[in-house]
N, C-alpha and C positions, 0 to 999 in steps of 0.2 A: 424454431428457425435458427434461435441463434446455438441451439447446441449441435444442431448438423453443421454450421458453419464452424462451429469450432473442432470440432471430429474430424473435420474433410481436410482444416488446417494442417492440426495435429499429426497429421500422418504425412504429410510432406516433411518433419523435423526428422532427421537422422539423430535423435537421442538413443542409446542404446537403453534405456529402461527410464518407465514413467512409473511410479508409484502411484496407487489414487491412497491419500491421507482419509478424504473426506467423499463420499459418494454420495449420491442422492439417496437417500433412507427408502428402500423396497416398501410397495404398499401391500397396507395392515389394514383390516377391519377401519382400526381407528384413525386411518389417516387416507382412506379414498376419496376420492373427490364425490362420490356419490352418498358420502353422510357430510356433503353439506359444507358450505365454506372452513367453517370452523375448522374441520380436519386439513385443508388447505392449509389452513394458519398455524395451528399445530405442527403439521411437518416442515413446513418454509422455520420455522420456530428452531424445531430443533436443526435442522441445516443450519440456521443461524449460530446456533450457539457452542457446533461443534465445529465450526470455520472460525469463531475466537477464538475457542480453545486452539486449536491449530494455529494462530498470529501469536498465539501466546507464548505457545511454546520454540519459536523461534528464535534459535541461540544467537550470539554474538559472531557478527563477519554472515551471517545470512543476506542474501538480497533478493525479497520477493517483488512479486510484480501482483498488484489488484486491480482486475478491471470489474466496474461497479456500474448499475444500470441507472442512479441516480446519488445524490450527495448525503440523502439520506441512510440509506443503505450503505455509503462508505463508512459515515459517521458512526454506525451500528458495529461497526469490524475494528476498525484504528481507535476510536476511544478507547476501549476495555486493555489496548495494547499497549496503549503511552502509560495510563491510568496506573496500567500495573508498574509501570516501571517508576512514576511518580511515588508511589506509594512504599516503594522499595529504596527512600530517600536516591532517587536515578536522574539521570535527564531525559530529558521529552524534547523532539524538535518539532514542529508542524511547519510546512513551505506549500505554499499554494498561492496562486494570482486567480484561481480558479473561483473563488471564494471570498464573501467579505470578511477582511479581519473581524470585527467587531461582532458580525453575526457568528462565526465563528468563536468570539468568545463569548458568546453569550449563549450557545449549543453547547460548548463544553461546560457551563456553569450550571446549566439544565442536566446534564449530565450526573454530576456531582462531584466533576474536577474543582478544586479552590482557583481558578486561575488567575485571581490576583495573590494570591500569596505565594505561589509555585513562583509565577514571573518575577514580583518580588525580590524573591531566593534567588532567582537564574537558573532555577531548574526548568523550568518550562519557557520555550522559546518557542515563541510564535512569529513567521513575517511571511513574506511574498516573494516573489524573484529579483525583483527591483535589487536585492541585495545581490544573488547572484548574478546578475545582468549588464551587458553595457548598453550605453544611449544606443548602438545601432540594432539592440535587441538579439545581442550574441549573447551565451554562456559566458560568463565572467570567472574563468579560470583561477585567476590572484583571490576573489573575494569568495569564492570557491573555498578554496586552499582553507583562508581564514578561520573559515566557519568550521572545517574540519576539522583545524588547529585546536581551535578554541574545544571541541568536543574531544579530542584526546588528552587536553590539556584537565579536564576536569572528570574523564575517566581514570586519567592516573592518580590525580592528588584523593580522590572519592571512594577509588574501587567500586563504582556502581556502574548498573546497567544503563548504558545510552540508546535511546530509542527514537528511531527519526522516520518521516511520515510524509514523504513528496506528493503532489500533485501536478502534474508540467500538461495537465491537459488544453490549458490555454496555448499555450506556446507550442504545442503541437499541429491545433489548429489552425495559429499563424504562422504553418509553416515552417517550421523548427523542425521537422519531423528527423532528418540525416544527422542536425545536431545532437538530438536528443538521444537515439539509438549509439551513435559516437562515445556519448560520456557514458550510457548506461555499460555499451563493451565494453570500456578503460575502468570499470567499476567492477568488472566482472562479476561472476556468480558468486563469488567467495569473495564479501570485502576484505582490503589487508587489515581496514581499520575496526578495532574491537569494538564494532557498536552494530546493531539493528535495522536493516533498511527496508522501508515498505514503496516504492514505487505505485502511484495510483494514477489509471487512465480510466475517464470515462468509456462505456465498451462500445460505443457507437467510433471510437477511433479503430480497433479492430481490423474493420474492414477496408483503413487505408491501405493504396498502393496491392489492391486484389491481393491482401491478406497478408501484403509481405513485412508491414508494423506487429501484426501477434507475431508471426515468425521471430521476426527479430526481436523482441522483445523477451519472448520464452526462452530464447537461446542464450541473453544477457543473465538471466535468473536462477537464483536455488529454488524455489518456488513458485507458484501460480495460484492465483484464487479468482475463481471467476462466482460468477450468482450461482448456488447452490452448491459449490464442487472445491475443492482444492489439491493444487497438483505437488510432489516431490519432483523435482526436475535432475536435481543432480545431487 
């Protein structure tokens, strides 16, 4: 159901050319549904691991969009993507209201990110919206800026990779939604700014506004990654 809904989307976009990076892997002996779960999980497996490779290799000034079917499955895609850029002495941003800090840091430690030593350093930044936000629960433009400051401010002095990792699927369900398509425009497909950007919505937002949130959303992005698939958009 939800790839007819996204097919039927898809073709209302006047893009003139869609890439598929990553397709659904044709079935094999070893991966029909009729030898049994296991070959289920094997293919969902490798879909997995070639939609990393694919967040991995997303240059700098990129801005993709991932809608994910649970937070689990986000976590499986964006950790391997920060991780890497940790590892590459980088910066890592994570922003979500969506999610608890703490359990959040405590999935990434399971993971095998240090994230008390990363934070530490200030290479790893973890928070919520609250920072980009005002009391009336607007985008906070000025604190905005800051944040963004502050990430070119230590891509310059570093020369590393910056890698940053939204989630605003709260804020969209409260409503937010004109906002949030606003700043993602103004961000456009191509950031100015030399760092990495992953936009995450849960995919049950999708089908806001009879479809016209994916719309907008695919049109704001270099990229798309939905459950099994991932798009080159521009």
């Amino acid at each position: 159901m939800w790839a007819e809904f996204f097919y039927t989307t898809v073709r209302q976009i006047s893009i003139a050319s869609i890439s598929i990076l990553v397709a659904v892997i044709p079935e094999t002996p070893f991966t029909s549904a009729k030898y049994s779960l296991h070959g289920h999980a094997f293919r969902a497996g490798l879909e997995m691991s070639n939609i990393v490779r694919t967040l991995q290799g997303l240059a700098p000034n990129d801005h993709a969009v991932l809608f994910y079917s649970d937070i689990g499955a986000k976590r499986e895609l964006v950790f391997p993507f920060l991780l890497e850029a940790l590892e590459k002495q980088g910066v890592a941003v994570y922003v979500t209201d969506h999610e608890s800090l703490d359990e959040l840091r405590e999935a990434m430690k399971h993971w095998g990110i240090y994230v008390d030593r990363y934070e530490r350093d200030h290479s790893l930044t973890i928070t919520d919206y609250e920072t980009l936000m005002v009391a009336e629960e607007r985008l906070d433009d000025l604190k905005t800026s800051r944040l963004l400051s502050d990430l070119i401010e230590r891509l310059m002095k570093r020369g590393v990779p910056v890698r940053m990792v939204a989630d605003a699927t709260s804020l969209a369900k409260r409503g937010m939604v004109d906002k949030l398509i606003q700043r993602e425009r103004a961000l456009g497909r191509h950031l100015e700014l030399p760092l990495t950007l992953i936009c995450c919505y849960e995919d049950t937002l999708a089908g806001l506004n009879e479809g016209q949130f994916l719309i907008d959303t695919l049109q704001a992005h270099s990229h798309a990654v939905f459950p099994g698939i991932a798009l080159q958009l521009a």
